[in-house]
FIPAFI-484331 format. One record per residue: residue in one letter; x, y, z of N, C-alpha, C in turn; chain; residue number from 1. Coordinates in Angstrom, 2 decimals, always signed. Atoms other than C-alpha are relative to their C-alpha. Example, Ala and Ser with C-alpha at 12.3 -4.5 7.8 and 13.67 -1.06 7.14 Angstrom:
REM residues 2
<'A'; <+0.89; -1.19; +0.00>; <+12.30; -4.50; +7.80>; <+0.90; +1.20; +0.00>; 'A'; 1>
<'S'; <-0.82; -1.19; -0.06>; <+13.67; -1.06; +7.14>; <-0.77; +1.09; +0.73>; 'A'; 2>
***
This chain:
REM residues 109
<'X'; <+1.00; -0.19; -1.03>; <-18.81; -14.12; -6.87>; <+0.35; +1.26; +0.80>; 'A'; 1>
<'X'; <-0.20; -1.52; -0.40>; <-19.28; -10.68; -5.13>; <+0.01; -0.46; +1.60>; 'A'; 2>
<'X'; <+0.26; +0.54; -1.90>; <-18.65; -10.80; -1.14>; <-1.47; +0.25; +0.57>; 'A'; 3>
<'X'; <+1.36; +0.23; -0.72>; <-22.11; -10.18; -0.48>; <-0.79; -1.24; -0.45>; 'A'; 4>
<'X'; <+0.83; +1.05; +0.70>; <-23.26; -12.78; -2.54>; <+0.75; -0.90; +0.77>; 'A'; 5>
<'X'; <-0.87; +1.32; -0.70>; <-20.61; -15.21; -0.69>; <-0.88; +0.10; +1.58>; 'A'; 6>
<'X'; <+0.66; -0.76; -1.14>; <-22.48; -13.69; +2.63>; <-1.07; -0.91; -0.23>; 'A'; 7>
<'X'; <+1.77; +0.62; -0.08>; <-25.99; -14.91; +1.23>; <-0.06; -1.43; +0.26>; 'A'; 8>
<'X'; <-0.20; +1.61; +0.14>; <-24.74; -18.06; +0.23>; <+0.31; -1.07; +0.98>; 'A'; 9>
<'X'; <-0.43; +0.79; -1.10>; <-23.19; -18.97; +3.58>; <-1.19; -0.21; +0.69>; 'A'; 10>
<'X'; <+0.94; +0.39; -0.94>; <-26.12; -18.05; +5.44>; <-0.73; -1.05; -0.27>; 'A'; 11>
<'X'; <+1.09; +1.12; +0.19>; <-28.32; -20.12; +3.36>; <+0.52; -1.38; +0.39>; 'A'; 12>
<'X'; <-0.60; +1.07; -0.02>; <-25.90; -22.68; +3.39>; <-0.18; -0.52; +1.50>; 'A'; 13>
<'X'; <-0.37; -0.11; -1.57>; <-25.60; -22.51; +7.06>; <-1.89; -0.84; +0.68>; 'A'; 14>
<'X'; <+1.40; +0.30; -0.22>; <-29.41; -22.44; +7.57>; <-0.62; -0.98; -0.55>; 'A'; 15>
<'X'; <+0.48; +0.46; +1.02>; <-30.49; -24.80; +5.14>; <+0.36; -1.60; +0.69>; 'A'; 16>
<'X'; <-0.90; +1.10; -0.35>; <-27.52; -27.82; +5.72>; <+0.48; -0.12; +1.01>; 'A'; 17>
<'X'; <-0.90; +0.14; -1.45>; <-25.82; -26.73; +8.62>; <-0.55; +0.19; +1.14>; 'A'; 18>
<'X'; <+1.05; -0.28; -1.04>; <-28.95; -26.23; +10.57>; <-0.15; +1.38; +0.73>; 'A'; 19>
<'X'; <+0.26; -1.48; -0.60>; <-27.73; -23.08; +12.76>; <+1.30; +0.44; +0.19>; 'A'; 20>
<'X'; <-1.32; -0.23; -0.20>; <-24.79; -21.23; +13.17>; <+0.53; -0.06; +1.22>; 'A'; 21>
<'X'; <-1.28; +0.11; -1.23>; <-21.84; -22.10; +15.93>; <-0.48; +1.29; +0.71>; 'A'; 22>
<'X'; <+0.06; -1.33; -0.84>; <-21.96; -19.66; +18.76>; <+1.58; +0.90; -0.67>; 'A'; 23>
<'X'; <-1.06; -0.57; +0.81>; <-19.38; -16.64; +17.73>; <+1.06; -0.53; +0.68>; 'A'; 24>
<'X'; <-1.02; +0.77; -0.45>; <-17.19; -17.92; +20.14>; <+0.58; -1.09; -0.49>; 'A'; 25>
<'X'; <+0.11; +1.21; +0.50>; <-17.16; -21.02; +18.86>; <+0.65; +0.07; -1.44>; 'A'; 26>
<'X'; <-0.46; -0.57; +1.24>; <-16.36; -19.50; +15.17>; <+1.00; +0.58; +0.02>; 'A'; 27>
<'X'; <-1.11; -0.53; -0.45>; <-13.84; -17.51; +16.64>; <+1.17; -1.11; -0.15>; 'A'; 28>
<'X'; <-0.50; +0.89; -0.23>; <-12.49; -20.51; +17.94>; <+0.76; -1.18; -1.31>; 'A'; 29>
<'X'; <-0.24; +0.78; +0.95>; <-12.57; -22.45; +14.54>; <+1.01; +0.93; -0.56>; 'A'; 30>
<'X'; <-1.22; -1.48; +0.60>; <-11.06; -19.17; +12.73>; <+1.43; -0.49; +0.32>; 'A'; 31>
<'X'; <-1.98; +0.66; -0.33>; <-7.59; -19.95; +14.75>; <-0.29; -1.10; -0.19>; 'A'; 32>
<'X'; <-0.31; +1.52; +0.31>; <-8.04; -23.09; +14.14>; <+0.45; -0.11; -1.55>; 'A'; 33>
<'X'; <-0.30; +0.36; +1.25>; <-8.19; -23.04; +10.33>; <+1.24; +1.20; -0.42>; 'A'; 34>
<'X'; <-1.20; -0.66; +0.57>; <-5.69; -19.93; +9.92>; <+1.28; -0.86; +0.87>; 'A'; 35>
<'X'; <-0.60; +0.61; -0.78>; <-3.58; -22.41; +12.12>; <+0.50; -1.10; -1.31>; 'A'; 36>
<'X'; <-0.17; +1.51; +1.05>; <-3.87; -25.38; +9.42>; <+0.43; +0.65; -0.99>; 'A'; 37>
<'X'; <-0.97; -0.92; +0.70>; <-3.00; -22.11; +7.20>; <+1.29; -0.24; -0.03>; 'A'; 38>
<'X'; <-1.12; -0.26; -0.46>; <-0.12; -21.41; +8.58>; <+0.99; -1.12; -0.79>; 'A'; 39>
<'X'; <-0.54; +1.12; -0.24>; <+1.04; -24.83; +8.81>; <+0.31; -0.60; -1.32>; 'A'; 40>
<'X'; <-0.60; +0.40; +1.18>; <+1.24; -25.32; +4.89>; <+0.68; +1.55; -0.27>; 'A'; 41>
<'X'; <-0.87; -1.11; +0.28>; <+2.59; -22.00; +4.64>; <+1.23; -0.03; +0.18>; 'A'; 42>
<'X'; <-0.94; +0.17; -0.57>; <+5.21; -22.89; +6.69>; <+0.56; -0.98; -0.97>; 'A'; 43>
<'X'; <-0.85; +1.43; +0.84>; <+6.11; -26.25; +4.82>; <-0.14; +0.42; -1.43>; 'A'; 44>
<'X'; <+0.43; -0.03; +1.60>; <+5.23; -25.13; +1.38>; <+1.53; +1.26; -0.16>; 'A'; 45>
<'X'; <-1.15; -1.31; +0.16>; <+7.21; -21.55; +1.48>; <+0.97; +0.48; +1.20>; 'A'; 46>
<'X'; <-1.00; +0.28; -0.82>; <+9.23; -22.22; +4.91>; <+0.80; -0.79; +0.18>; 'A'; 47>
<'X'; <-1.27; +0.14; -0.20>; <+11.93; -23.55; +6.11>; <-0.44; -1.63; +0.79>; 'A'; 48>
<'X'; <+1.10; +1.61; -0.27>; <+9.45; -26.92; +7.53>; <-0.26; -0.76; -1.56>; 'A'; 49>
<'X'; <+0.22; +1.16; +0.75>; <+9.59; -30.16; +5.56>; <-1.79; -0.32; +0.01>; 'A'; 50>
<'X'; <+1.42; +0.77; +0.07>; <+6.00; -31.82; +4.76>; <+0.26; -1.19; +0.81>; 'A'; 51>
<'X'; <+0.01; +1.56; -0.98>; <+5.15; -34.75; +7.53>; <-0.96; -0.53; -1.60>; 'A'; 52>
<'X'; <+0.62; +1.14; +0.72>; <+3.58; -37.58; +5.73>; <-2.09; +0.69; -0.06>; 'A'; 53>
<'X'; <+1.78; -0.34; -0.75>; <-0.34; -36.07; +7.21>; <-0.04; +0.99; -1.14>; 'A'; 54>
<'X'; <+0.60; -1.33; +0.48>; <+0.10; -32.67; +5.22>; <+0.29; -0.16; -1.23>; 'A'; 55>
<'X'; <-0.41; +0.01; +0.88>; <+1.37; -33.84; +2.38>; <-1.41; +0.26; -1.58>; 'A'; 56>
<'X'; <+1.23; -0.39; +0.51>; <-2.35; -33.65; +0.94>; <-0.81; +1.23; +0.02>; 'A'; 57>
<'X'; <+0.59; -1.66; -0.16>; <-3.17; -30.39; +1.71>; <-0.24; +1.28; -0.64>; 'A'; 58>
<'X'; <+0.40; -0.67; +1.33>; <-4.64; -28.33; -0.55>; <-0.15; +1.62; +0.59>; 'A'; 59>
<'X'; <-0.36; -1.46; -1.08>; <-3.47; -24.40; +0.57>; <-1.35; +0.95; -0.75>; 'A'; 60>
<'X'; <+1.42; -0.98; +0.21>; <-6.66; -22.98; -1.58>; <-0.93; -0.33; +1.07>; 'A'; 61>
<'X'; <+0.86; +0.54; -0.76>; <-8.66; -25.01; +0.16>; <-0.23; +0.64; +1.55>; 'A'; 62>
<'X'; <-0.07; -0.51; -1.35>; <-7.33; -24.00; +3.77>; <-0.21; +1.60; -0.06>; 'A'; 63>
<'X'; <+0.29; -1.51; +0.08>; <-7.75; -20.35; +2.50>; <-1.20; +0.21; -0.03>; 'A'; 64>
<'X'; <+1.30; +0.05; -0.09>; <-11.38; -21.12; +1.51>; <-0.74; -0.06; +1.45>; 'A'; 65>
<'X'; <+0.47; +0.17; -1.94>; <-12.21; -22.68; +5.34>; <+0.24; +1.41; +0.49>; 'A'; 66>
<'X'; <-0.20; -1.24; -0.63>; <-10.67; -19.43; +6.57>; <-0.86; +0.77; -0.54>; 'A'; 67>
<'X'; <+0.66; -1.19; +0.25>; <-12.60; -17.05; +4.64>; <-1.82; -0.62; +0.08>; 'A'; 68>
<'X'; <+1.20; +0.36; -0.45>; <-15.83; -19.10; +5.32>; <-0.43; +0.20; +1.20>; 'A'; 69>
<'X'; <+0.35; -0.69; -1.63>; <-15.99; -18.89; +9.00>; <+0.21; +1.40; +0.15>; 'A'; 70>
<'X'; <-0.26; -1.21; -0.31>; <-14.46; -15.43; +8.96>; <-1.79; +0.69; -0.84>; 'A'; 71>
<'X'; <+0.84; +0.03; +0.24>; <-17.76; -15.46; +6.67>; <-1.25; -0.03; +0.79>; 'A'; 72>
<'X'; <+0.43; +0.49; -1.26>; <-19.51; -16.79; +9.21>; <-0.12; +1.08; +1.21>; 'A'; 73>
<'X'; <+0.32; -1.09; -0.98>; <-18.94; -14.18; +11.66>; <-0.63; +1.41; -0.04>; 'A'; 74>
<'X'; <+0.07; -1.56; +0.38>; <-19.21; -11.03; +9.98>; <-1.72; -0.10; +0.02>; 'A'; 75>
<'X'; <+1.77; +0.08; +0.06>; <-23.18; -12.63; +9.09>; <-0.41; +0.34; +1.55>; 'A'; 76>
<'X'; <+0.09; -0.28; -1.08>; <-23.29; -13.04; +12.95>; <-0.38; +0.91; +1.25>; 'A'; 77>
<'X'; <+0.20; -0.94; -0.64>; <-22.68; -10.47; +13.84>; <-0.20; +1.66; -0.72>; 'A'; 78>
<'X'; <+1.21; -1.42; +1.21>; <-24.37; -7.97; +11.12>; <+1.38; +0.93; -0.27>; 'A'; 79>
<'X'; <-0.68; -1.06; +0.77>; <-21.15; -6.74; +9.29>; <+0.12; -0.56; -1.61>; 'A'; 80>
<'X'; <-0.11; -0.35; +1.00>; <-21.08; -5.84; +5.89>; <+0.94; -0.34; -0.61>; 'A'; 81>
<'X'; <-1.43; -0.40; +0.47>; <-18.09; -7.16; +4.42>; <+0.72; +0.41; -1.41>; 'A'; 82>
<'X'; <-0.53; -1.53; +0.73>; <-17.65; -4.93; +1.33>; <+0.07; +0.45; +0.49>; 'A'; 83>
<'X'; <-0.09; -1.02; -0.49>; <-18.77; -2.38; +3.02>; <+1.20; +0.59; +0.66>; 'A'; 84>
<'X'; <-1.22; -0.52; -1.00>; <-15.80; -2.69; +5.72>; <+1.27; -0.08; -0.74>; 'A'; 85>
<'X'; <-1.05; +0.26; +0.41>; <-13.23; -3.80; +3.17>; <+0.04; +1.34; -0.67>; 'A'; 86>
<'X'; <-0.56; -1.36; +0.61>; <-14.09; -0.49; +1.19>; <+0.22; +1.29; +1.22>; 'A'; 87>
<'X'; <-0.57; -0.39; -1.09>; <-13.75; +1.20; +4.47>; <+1.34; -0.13; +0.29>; 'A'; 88>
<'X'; <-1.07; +0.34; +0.07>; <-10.89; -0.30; +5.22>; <+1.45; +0.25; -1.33>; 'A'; 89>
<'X'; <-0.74; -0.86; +1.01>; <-9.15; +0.87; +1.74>; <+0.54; +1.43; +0.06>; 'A'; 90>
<'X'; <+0.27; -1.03; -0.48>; <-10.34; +4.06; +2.58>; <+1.32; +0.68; +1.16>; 'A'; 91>
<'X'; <-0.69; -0.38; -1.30>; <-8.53; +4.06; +6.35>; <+1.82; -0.31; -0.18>; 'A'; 92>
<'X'; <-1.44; +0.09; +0.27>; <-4.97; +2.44; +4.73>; <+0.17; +1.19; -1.25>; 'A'; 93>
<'X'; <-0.30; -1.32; +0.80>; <-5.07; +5.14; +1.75>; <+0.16; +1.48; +0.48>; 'A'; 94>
<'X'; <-0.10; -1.74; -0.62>; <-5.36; +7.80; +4.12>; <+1.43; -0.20; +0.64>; 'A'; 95>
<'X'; <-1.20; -0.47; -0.43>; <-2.80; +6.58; +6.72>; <+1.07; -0.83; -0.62>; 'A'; 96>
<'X'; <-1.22; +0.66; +0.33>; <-0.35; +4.63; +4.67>; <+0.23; +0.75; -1.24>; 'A'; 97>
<'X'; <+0.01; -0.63; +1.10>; <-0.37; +7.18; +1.55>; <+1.68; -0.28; -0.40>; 'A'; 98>
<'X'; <-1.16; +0.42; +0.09>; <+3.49; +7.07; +1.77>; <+0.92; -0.73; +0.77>; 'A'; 99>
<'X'; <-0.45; +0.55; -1.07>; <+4.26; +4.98; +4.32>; <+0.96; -0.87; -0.61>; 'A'; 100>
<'X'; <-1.19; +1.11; +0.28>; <+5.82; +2.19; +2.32>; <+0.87; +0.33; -0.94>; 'A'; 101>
<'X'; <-0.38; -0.32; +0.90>; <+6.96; +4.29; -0.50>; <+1.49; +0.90; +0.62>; 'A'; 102>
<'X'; <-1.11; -0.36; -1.23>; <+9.13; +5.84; +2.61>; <+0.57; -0.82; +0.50>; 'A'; 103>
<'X'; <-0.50; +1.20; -0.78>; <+10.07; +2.56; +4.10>; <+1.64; -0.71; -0.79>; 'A'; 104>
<'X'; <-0.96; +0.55; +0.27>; <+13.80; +2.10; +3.35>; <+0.00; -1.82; -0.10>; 'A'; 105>
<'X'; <+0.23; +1.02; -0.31>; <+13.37; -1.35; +4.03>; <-0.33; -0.84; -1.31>; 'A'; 106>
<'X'; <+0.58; +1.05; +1.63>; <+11.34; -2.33; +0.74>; <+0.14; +0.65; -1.40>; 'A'; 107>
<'X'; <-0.69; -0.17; +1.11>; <+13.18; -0.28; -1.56>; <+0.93; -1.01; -0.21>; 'A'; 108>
<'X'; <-0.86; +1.17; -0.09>; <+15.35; -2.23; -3.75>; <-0.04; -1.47; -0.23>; 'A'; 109>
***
């Protein structure tokens, strides 16, 4: 699926089933919330945190999906493009990171 097509799909989805979209605030609001529930198997899955008994079901595509739905969610909102900005965004790290990491003692090695 192409990100604009994920775009169409939400709105309809949104409009259709979900009646109307959250205020952005409100989406905002969810956003930390679900990169939060992120986190939180990130942490126990590839950190240094055990699984409680609650998360042990937690499906980390899944919590990646929620996240990129609302973040979905907003961009419709509020009329951005998101190809557009991600090839933008390519664009703005190819210019200023050209050798940035290829310089970065750090991640040689």
């Amino acid at each position: 699926m192409e990100i604009k097509e994920a775009q169409q799909q939400v709105d309809h989805w949104i409009k259709t089933v979900g009646v109307r979209y959250f205020s952005e605030l409100t989406n905002m609001a969810i956003l930390t919330e679900e990169v939060g529930e992120l986190a939180r198997i990130m942490a126990r899955k590839y950190g240094d945190q055990s699984f409680k008994e609650s998360d042990k079901n937690k499906d980390l595509a899944d919590e990646m999906a929620d996240v990129l739905w609302v973040l979905i969610c907003l961009a419709n909102q509020t009329g951005v493009d998101l190809t557009e900005a991600l090839v933008k965004n390519f664009e703005k790290k190819n210019i200023r990171d050209a050798n940035r990491h290829k310089d970065n003692e750090k991640l040689k090695g």
